[in-house]
C-alpha positions in Angstrom: -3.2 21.7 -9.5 0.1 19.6 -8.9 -1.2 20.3 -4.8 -4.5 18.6 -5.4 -3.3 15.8 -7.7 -0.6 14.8 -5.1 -3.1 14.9 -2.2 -5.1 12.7 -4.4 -1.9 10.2 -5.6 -1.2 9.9 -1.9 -5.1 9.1 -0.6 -5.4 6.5 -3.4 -2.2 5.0 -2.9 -2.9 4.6 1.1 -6.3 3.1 -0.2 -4.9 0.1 -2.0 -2.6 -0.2 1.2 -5.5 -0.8 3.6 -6.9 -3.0 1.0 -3.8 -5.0 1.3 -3.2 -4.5 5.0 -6.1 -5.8 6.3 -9.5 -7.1 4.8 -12.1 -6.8 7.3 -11.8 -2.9 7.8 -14.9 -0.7 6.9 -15.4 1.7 4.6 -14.8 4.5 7.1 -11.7 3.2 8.7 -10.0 2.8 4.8 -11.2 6.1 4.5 -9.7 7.4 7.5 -6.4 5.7 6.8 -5.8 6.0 3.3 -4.2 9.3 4.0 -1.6 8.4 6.8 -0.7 5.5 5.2 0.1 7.0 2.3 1.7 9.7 3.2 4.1 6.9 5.0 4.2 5.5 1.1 5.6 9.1 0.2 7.8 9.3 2.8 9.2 5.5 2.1 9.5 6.6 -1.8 11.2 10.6 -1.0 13.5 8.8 1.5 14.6 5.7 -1.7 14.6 9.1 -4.1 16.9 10.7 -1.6 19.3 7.1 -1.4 19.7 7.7 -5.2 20.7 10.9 -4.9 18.1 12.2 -7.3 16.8 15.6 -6.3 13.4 16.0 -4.4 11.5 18.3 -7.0 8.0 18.2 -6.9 8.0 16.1 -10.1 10.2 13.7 -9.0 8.3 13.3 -6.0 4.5 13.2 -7.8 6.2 10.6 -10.5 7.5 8.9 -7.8 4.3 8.7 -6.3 2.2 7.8 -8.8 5.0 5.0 -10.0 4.4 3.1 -6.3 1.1 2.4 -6.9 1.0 -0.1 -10.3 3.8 -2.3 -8.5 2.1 -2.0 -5.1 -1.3 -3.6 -7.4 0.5 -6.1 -9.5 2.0 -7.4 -6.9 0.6 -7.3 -3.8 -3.3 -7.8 -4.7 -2.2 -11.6 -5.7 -0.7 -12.0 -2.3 -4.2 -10.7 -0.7 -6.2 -12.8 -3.2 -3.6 -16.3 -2.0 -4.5 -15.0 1.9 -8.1 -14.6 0.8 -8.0 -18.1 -0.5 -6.2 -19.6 2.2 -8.6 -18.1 5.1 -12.0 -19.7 2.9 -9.7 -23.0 2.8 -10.1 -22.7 6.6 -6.2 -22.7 6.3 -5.4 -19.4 7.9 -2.2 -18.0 9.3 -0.9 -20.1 12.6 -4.1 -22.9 12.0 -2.9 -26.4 11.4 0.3 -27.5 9.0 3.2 -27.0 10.9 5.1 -28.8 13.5 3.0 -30.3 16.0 5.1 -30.3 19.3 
């Protein structure tokens, strides 16, 4: 059972990452990534664990896990929603307000 929920943990986590990665991918592709990506989010958060020198159990891993993901939505999905905003502004990334040359 802790197998299956940290399989899951790690699919939903790499979900909300493609969500915040990109905006125009499909269904499929955030599919298809959701589990690479999060397995790069476990590997980010075993590697911090590791830094603190608390030991890699499987709790501690599935807590940590399943800790990365309210942070990664309170503060990242108001960044996406600012981008969002900016790109139906027509202000996008690189179009207009800087230094003209």
């Amino acid at each position: 059972m802790l197998v299956v929920s940290g399989i899951i943990l790690t699919c939903l986590s790499g979900l909300l990452l493609t969500g915040i990665i990109g905006t125009r991918f499909s269904w499929t592709e955030r599919i298809g990534l959701s589990f690479p990506l999060g397995m790069t989010l476990q590997t980010v958060v075993m590697a911090l664990l590791d830094l603190m020198h608390i030991p890699l159990t499987s709790f501690s891993v599935l807590s940590a896990g399943g800790g990365a993901l309210p942070p990664l939505f309170f503060f990242f999905v108001p960044f996406l929603f600012y981008i969002i905003r900016r790109r139906r502004r027509g202000r996008g990334w690189g179009s207009g307000g800087g230094v003209s040359v």
